[in-house]
Residue, then its C-alpha position, 0 to 999 in steps of 0.5 A: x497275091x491275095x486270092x479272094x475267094x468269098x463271092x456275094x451276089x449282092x456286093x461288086x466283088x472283085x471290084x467289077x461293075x454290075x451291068x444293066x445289059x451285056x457291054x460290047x466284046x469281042x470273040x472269043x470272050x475267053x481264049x482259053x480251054x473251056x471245053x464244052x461249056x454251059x451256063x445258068x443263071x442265078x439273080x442277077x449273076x452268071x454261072x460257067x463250067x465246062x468239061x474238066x476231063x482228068x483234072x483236079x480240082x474239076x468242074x471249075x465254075x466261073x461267074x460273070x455279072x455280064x457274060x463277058x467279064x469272068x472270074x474263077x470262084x469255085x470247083x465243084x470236085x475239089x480233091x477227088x474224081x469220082x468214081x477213080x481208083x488208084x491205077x485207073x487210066x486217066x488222060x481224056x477220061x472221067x468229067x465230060x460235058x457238063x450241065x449246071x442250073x439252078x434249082x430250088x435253091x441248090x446248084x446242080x451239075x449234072x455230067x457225064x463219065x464215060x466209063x462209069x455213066x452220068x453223075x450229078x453233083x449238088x450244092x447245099x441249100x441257099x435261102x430264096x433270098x441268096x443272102x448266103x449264095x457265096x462262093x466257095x459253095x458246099x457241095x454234096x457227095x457225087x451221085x452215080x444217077x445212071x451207070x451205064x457205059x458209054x453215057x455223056x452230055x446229059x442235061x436236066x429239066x424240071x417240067x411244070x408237072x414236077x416231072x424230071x427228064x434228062x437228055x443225053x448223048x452216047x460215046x461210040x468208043x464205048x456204047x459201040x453206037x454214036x450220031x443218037x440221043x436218048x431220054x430219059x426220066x428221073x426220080x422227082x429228086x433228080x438222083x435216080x433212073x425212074x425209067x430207062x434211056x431210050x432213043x429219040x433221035x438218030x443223026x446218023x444220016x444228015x447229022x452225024x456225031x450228034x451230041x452235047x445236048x442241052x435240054x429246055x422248055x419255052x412256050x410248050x415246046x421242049x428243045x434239044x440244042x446240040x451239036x454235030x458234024x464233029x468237033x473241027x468240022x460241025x454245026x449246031x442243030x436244034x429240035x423242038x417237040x410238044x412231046x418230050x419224047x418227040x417226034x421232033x422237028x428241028x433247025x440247024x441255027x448256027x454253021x461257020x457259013x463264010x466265017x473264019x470260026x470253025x464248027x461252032x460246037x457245043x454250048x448253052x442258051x442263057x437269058x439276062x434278067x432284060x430278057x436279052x439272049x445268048x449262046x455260049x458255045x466253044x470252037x476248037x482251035x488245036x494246041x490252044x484247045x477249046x475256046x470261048x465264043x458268045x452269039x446273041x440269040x434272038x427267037x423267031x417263030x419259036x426258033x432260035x437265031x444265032x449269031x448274025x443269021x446263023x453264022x457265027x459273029x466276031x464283035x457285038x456292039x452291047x451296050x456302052x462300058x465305061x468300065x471295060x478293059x481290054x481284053x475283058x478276060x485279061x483278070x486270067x492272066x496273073x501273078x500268083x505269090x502264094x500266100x494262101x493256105x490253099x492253092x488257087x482255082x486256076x491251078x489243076x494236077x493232072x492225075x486223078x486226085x490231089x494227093x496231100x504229100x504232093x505240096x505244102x501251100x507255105x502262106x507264112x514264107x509266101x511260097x509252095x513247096x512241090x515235093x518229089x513224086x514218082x513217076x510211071x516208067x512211061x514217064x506220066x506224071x500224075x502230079x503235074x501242076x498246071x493252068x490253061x494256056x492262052x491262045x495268045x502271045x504270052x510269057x510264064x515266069x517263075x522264082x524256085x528252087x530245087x533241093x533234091x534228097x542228100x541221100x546217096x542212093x537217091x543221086x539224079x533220081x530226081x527232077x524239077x522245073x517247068x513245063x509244057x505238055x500235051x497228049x503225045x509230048x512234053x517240054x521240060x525245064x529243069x531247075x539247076x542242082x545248086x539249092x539256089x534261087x534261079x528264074x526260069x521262063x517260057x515265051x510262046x507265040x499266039x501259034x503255040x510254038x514255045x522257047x525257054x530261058x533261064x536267069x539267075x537274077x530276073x534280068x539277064x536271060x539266056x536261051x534253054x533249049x531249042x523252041x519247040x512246037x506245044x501239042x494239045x492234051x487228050x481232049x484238051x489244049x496244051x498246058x503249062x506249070x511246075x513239076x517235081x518228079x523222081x524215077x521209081x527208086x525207093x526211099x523214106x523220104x523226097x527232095x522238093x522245089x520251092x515256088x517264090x511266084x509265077x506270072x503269066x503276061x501277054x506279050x504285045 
């Protein structure tokens, strides 16, 4: 399948229908691992991301017309993480809670690595008319604005006065100091520390883990929205301030209450162009990670109110759509044939950047080529390729092939097939040595528990394997993809596996 990767804000791309005002949906708007997600505006056009951790391409940026309906249109780190040397740690670590706005003509995303301190990543200019705002964007190098150990969940703001402020959390495991927030003020181009962090807040009372903020300013008062209480378990807070160094008074605007959506966490506010309001925020539901929730939010008084008076709400009535699908999201779930030159924005490698001897993007034969790779004598595997899960009934097909190396001394050396991993362990499909075509499959259910088969034609399927339970990642839900792997043995050359197609549907 074709993937379409030009993006234009003034043309329906990807044949969606421009909304006067947010249609109906219903919640989660997207079920699948978007883990502290943020959202801004440009014209009339959307923009998402959300924390990428150890995966690459990171910082995947999604765009709506509506808020409801979502494509995947770009990633801000495309080959590499910042910061990461060969050898590094990487599970859980490195891109974490990011902010994305727009500013004078430039997307800015600001985020924070715990071990390294607080990026911000930029696109190049687009003119004010946004006659050249398409996707992919340009991006510019990474800056390390703040190094610092243990800094997270920063977010900018550009003051009337040209002053720059950026808030931010801090990461207990390593600042040795959690449950505070901190401010701080940048250099007029946003890129540098102009003065040092301080703390204006302290949760450790009545709003302990205190994190994720999001910084803004409406009606002279700065606000601090962020979370606390933990990520199964908390609630949402906001303060506001004349000062931007507080002291700040503060609300908590959203809680599950008599609800079935535990802790609603992290998120950004975001206006239509109707002047209509909304939190995006994630809720956190295990194997299936950290899913999409959307409250409208209306202010009162210089107070957010969110959802259904400060409980999260499941069905928002919006206005009519005549063009929405059920579910909204289902454009996620797709066949891809591999006919481009570049892989598709949904699918990530698990390691710390995307290697060149890894794959060979073969768009004249329509397939990927997966070469051998090895592997860490604790069996991690840094070039894994694979896509959110789902937190719903799905099935994963896919056509291959396995060639492994001739050589003699490589024998059983190598493995390929499909998988689904986690934190703490994997479940694995292994191709059959035959150089043949052969169909392999996974079902899971909509409480992650998964089964493979195999097929020689696509038709008749036979059970591999007994099912399994899908654990979560570091930080992230469970995954699933392709892997072609060998053990540590050396040699001058590696076996591979040929992809004709994967699908993913979901099962009724």
């Amino acid at each position: 399948m074709k993937r379409l990767y030009l993006f234009l804000l003034a043309s329906l791309a990807f044949g969606w229908e421009v909304f006067a005002s947010v249609p109906a949906y219903t919640n989660p708007i997207l079920p699948y691992d978007y883990s502290d997600p943020d959202v801004c505006r440009v014209g009339d056009t959307y923009l998402m991301t959300s924390s990428s951790f150890n995966n690459v391409p990171g910082l995947q940026i999604l765009a709506s017309k509506d808020l409801v309906h979502w494509q995947i249109v770009d990633a801000a780190i495309r080959y590499r993480l910042p910061g990461y040397e060969e050898g590094d740690p990487v599970a859980g670590n490195f891109v974490w809670a990011p902010a994305i706005r727009e500013h004078e003509g430039r997307i800015w995303i600001y985020y924070g690595d715990p071990d390294r301190g607080i990026y911000c990543i930029r696109s190049k200019p687009f003119n004010s008319q946004l006659s050249d705002f398409k996707f992919p964007l340009e991006w510019e190098e990474p800056v390390l604005v703040i190094a610092a150990k243990g800094y997270i969940d920063p977010c900018p703001l550009w003051d009337e006065d040209g002053r720059v402020w950026l808030s931010h959390g801090v990461a207990g495991s390593r600042f040795g100091l959690k449950s505070v927030l901190m401010m701080t003020e940048l250099t007029a181009d946003g890129l540098a520390l102009k003065t040092p962090s301080r703390i204006i807040f302290d949760g450790h009372e009545e709003h302990p883990t205190s994190e994720g903020t999001k910084l803004y300013k409406r009606n002279g008062y700065y606000y601090i929205m962020h979370p606390a209480g933990g990520v199964a378990t908390g609630w949402q807070v906001v303060q506001r301030s004349k000062n931007i160094y507080g002291p700040y008074e503060l609300k908590v605007t959203l809680a599950q209450g008599s609800t079935a959506i535990n802790a609603p966490h992290q998120g950004g506010w975001v206006e239509t162009p109707e002047g209509e309001g909304f939190f995006i925020h994630f809720q956190d539901v295990g194997v299936a990670g950290r899913i999409v929730h959307m409250q409208p939010l209306q202010w009162v008084n210089d107070w957010p109110v969110m959802g259904n008076n400060g409980e999260p709400i499941v069905k928002y009535k919006g206005a009519k759509d005549k063009g929405q699908r059920e579910p909204s999201w289902a454009n996620f779930v797709r066949r891809d044939e591999f006919d481009s030159t570049e892989l598709a924005l949904d699918w990530q490698w698990a390691g710390g950047r995307v290697l060149p001897q890894w794959y060979f993007c073969d768009a004249a034969n329509s397939r990927l080529r997966l070469y051998s790779a090895p592997r860490d004598a604790d069996e991690w595997m840094p070039n894994l390729l694979l896509q959110k899960i789902p937190a719903v009934a799905f099935t994963a097909t896919t056509r291959v092939r396995f060639t492994p190396n001739p050589h003699k001394k490589m024998q059983g050396a190598e493995q390929a097939g499909m998988i689904v991993t986690g934190r703490k362990a994997s479940f694995k499909q292994e191709v059959p040595v035959t150089s043949e075509w052969c169909y392999l499959r996974m079902k899971m259910t909509d409480s992650q528990r998964g089964q493979f088969y195999t097929s020689t034609d696509g038709r008749h399927w036979t059970k591999a394997g007994e099912e399994f339970q899908a654990v979560e990642g570091h930080w992230i839900g469970a995954q699933v993809g392709l892997f072609c792997t060998r053990d540590s043995r050396k040699h001058n050359d590696a076996g591979w596996l040929d992809v004709d197609w994967f699908e993913i549907t979901l099962d009724k």
